[in-house]
C-alpha positions as CSV (number, residue, x, y, z in Angstrom):
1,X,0.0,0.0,0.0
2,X,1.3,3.5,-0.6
3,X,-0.1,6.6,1.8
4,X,0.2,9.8,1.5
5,X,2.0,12.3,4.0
6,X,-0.5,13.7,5.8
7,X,0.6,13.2,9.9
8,X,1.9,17.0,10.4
9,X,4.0,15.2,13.2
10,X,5.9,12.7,11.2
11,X,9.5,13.6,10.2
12,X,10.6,13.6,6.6
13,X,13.0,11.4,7.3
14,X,10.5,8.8,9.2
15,X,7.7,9.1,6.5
16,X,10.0,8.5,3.5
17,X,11.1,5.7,5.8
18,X,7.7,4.8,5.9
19,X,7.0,5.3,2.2
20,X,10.5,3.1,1.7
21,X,9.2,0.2,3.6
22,X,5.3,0.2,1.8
23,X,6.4,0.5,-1.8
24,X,5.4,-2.9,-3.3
25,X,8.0,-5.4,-4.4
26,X,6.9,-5.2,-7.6
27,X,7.7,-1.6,-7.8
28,X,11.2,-2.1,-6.6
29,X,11.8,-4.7,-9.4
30,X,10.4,-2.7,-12.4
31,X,12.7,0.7,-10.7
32,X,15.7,-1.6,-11.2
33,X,15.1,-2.7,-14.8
34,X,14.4,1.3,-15.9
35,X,17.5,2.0,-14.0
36,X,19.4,-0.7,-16.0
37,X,18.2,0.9,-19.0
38,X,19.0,4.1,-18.3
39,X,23.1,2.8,-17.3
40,X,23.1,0.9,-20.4
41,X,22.0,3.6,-22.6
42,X,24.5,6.2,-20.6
43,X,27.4,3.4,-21.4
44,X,25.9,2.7,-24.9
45,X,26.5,7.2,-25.2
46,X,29.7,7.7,-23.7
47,X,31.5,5.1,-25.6
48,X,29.9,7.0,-28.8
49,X,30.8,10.2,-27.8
50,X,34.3,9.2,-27.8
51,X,34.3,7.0,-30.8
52,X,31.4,8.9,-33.3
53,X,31.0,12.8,-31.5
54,X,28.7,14.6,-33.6
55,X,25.2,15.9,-33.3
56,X,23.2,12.7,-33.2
57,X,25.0,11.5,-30.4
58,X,25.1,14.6,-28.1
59,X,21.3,14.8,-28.6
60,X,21.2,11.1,-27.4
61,X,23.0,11.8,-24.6
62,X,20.9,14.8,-23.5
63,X,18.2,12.7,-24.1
64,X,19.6,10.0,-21.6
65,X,20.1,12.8,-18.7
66,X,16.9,14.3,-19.0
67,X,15.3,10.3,-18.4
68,X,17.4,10.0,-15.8
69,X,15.3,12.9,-14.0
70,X,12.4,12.1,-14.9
71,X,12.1,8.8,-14.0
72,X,13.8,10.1,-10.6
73,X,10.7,12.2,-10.2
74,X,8.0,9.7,-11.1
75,X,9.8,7.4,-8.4
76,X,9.3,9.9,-5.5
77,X,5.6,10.8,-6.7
78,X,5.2,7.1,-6.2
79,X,7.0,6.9,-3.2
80,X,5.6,10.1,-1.6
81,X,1.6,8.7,-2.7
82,X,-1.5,10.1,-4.1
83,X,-1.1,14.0,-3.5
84,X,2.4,14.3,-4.8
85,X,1.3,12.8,-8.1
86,X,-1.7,14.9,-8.5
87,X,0.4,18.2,-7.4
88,X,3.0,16.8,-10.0
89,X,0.8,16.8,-13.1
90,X,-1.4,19.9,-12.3
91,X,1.9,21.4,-12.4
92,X,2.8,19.3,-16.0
93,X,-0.4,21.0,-17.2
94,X,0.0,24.3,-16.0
95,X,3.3,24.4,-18.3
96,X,2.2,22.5,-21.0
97,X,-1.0,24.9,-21.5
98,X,1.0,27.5,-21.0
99,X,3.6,25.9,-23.8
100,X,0.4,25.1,-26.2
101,X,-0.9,28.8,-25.7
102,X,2.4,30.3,-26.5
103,X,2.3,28.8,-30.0
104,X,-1.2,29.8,-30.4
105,X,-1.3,33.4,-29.5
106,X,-4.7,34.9,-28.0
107,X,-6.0,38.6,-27.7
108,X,-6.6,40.9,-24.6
109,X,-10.2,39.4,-25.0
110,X,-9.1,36.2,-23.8
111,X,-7.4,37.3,-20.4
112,X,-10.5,36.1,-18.2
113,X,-11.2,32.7,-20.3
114,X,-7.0,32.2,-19.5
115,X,-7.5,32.8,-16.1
116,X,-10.4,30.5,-15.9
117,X,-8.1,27.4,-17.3
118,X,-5.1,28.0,-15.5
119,X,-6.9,29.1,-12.2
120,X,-9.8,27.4,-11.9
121,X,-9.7,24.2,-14.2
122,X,-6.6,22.7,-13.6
123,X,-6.8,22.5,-10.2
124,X,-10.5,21.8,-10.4
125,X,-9.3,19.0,-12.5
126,X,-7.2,17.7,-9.9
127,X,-8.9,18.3,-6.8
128,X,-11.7,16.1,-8.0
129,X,-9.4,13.5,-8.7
130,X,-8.5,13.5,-5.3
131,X,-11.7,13.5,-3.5
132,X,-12.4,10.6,-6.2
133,X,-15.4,12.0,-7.7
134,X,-15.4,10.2,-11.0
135,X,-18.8,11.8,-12.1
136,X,-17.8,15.7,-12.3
137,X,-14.2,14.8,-12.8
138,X,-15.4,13.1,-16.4
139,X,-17.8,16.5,-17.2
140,X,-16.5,19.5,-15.8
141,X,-14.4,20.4,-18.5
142,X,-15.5,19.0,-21.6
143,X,-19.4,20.2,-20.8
144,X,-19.6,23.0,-18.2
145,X,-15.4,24.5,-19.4
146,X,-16.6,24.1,-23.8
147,X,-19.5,26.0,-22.7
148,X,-18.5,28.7,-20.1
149,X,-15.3,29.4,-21.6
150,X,-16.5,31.2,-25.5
151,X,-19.5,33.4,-23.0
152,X,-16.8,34.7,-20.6
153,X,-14.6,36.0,-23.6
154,X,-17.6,36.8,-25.1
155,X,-18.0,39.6,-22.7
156,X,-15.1,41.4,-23.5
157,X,-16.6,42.2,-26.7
158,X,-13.9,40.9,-28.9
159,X,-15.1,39.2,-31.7
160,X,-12.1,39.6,-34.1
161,X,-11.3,36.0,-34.6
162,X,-13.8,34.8,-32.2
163,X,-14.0,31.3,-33.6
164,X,-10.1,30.7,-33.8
165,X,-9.5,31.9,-30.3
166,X,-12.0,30.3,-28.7
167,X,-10.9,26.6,-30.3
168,X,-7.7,27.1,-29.5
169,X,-8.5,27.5,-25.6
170,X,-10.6,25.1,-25.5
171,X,-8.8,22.4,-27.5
172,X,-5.7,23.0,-25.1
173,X,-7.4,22.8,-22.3
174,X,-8.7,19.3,-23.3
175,X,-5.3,18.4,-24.1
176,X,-3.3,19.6,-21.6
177,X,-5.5,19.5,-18.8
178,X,-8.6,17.1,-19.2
179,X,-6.6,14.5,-21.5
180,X,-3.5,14.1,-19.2
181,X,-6.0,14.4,-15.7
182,X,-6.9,10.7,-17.0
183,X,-2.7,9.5,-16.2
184,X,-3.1,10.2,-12.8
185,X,-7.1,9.5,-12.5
186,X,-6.0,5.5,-12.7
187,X,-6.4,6.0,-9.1
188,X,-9.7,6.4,-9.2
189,X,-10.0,2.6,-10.3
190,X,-11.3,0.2,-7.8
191,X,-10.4,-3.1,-9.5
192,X,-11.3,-6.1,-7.3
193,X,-7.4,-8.0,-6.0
194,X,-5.8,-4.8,-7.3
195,X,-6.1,-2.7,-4.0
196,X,-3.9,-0.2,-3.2
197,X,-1.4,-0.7,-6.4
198,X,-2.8,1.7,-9.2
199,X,-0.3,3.6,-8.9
200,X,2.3,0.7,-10.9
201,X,-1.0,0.9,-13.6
202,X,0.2,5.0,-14.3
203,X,3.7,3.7,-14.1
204,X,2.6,0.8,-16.7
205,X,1.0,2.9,-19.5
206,X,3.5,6.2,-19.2
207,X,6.5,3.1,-19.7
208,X,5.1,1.8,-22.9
209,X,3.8,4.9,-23.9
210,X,8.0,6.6,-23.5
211,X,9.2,3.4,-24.8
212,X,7.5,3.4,-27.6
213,X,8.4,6.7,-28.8
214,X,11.8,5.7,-27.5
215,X,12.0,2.2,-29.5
216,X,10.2,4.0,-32.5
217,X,13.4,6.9,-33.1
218,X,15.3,3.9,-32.7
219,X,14.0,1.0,-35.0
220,X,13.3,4.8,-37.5
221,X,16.9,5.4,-37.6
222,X,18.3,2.2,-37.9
223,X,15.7,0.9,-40.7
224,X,13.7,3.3,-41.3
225,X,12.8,3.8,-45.4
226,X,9.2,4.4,-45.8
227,X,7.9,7.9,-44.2
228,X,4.5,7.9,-43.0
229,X,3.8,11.5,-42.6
230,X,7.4,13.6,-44.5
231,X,5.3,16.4,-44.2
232,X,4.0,16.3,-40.6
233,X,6.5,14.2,-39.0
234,X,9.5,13.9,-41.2
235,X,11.3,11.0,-38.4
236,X,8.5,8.9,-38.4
237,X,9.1,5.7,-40.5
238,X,6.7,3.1,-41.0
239,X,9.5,0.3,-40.0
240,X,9.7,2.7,-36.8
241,X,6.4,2.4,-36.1
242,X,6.3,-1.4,-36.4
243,X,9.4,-2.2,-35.2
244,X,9.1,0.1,-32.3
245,X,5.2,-0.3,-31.7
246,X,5.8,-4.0,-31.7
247,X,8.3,-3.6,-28.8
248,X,7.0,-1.9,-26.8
249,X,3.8,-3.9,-26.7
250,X,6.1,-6.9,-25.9
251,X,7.7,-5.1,-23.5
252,X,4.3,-4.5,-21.8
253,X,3.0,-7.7,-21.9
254,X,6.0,-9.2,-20.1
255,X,5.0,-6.9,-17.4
256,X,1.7,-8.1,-17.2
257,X,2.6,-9.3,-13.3
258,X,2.4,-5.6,-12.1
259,X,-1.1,-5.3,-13.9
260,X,-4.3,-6.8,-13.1
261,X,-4.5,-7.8,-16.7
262,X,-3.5,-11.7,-18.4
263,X,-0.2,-11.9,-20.4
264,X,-2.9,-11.4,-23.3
265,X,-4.7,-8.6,-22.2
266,X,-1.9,-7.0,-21.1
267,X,0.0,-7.2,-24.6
268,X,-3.6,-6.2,-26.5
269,X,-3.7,-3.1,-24.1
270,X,0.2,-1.8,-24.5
271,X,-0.9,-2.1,-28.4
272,X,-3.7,0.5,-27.9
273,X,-1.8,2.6,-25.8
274,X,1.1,2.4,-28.5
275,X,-1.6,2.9,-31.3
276,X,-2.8,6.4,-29.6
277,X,0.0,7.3,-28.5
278,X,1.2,7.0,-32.4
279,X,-1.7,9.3,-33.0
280,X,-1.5,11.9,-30.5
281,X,2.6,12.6,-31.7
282,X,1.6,12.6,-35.0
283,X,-1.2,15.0,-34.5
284,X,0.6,17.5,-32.4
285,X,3.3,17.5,-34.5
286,X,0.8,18.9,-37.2
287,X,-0.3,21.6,-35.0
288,X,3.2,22.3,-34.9
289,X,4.1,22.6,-38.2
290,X,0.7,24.7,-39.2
291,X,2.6,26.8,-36.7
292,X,6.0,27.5,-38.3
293,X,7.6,25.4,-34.9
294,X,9.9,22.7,-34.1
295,X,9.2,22.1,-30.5
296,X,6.6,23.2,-28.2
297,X,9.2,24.8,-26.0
298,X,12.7,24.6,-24.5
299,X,12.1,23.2,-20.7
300,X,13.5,19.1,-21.3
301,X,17.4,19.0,-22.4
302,X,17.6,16.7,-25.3
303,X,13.7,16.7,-25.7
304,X,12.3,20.2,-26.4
305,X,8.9,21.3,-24.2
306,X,6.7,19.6,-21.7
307,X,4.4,18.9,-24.2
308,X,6.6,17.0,-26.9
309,X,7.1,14.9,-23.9
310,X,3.2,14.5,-23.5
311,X,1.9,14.5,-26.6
312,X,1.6,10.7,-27.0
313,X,0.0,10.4,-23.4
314,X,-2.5,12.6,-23.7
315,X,-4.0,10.6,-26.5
316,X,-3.1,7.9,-24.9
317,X,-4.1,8.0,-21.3
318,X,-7.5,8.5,-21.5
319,X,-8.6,5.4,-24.0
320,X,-6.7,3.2,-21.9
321,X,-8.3,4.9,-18.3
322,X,-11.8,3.7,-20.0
323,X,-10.8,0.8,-21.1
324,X,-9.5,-0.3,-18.6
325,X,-12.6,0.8,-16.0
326,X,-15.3,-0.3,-18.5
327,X,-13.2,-4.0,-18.9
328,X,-12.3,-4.2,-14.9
329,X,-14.1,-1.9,-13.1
């Protein structure tokens, strides 16, 4: 079981014992294979950075330190329990709104609807994830935010671009915000023998969904010949997307055992989490282009903004969160 700080008199340094000695096994075993990774692939960099320097290997190995922190963080979200993980992606949405507006400029007009979605829905969002009320959690946004959001800028009487501005808010506040709530909101889940360990179900899907991208730039540059999308996405090969896809679905289904799913299930479910996670990259990476950019921003060393890391999860976390409830729930 994993608990969440909340004794005002237990010291740091008791609760993280505390958090230390409640992290499931399994947890422990899948930290040690990401962390075996990660030193391979630091090895597999340094020896090419002596042999074959050059641009392709320096962004590599930036690529390799930024993993490193992340999957530091995730680790002590997991180990610090429910409230750290919600605090740490109400802040991943704050900056990848914030990343997703600065592509798509707004007007004076739009200062209160802004306020609304940084303000008020993201931590909204959140907050009903922690009180666990699945019902306004799966509405608030897309029903009471799509509607209140166009009448509040409406009021400023701005109506240049009305139409434009308003679907940009409002698609990247589904996106950044209502999409990505549904990583964390595996919580929520009360699947019957699988008390108590939905947090190794986030871990689950956001390690096939980064190994997939991973293993897809891989299998792309190695055999990569046929592009899917040269205009959208000029990396992605169609021997990426297979080769990569294809393992990291076999990666997932060998870790079936910290799932509530069968070897099966488990290998049918990392291939719909690879699928839409395929689909959210290569849509974003439209909106990109359509806006003259590269990246949505500069914050990840080796991996541009907070959203180039999240743009496969947010397509991907909320088909498999429904999945997943309608199948086990």
């Amino acid at each position: 079981m994993i608990t969440d700080f909340s004794s005002g008199n237990l010291s740091l340094d008791g609760f993280l014992q505390t958090a230390l000695a409640r992290a499931p096994q399994k947890f422990w075993w899948v930290i040690a294979g990401v962390v075996g990774v990660l030193l391979l692939a630091s090895l597999i960099g340094w020896i090419l950075s002596r042999s074959r320097p050059g641009p392709v290997v320096e962004n590599l190995n930036a690529r390799v330190r930024a993993w490193w922190v992340m999957v530091g963080v995730l680790a002590a979200c997991f180990l610090l329990g429910k409230t750290a993980t919600l605090v740490l992606y109400a802040l991943l949405s704050f900056f990848a709104l914030r990343e997703f507006l600065t592509l798509t400029p707004t007007r004076r007009g739009d200062h209160w609807s802004l306020c609304l979605c940084f303000y008020v829905a993201i931590p909204l969002q959140y907050w009903l994830i922690g009180i666990d009320w699945y019902g306004l959690f799966v509405m608030c946004i897309p029903v009471f935010g799509f509607l209140l959001l166009p009448a509040v800028s409406a009021l400023s009487g701005d109506t240049e671009n009305f139409l434009e501005r308003n679907t940009k808010v409002q698609w990247g506040l589904m996106l950044t915000v209502y999409c990505l709530s549904h990583a964390p909101a595996l919580m929520l889940l009360r699947i019957p023998g699988y008390e108590g360990q939905n947090l190794l179900l986030l871990f689950y899907l956001l390690l096939v969904v980064q190994l997939s991208d991973v293993l897809q730039y891989v299998f792309g540059k190695l055999f990569g010949k046929h592009l899917l999308a040269p205009l959208v996405s000029p990396s992605k090969t169609v021997e990426g997307l297979m080769g990569g896809g294809l393992s990291a679905a076999g990666v997932g289904a060998a870790l079936w055992w910290i799932t509530p799913f069968t070897p099966l299930q488990s290998a049918l479910l990392s291939l719909l989490i690879v699928v839409c996670g395929f689909l959210g990259g290569l849509a974003l990476s439209a909106v990109k282009r359509s806006l003259g950019a590269k990246d949505w921003g500069e914050m990840i060393e080796g991996h541009g903004g907070i959203l180039d890391r999240l743009d496969s999860v947010v397509y991907a976390a909320p088909v498999f969160f429904h999945v997943v409830r309608y199948l086990y729930q």
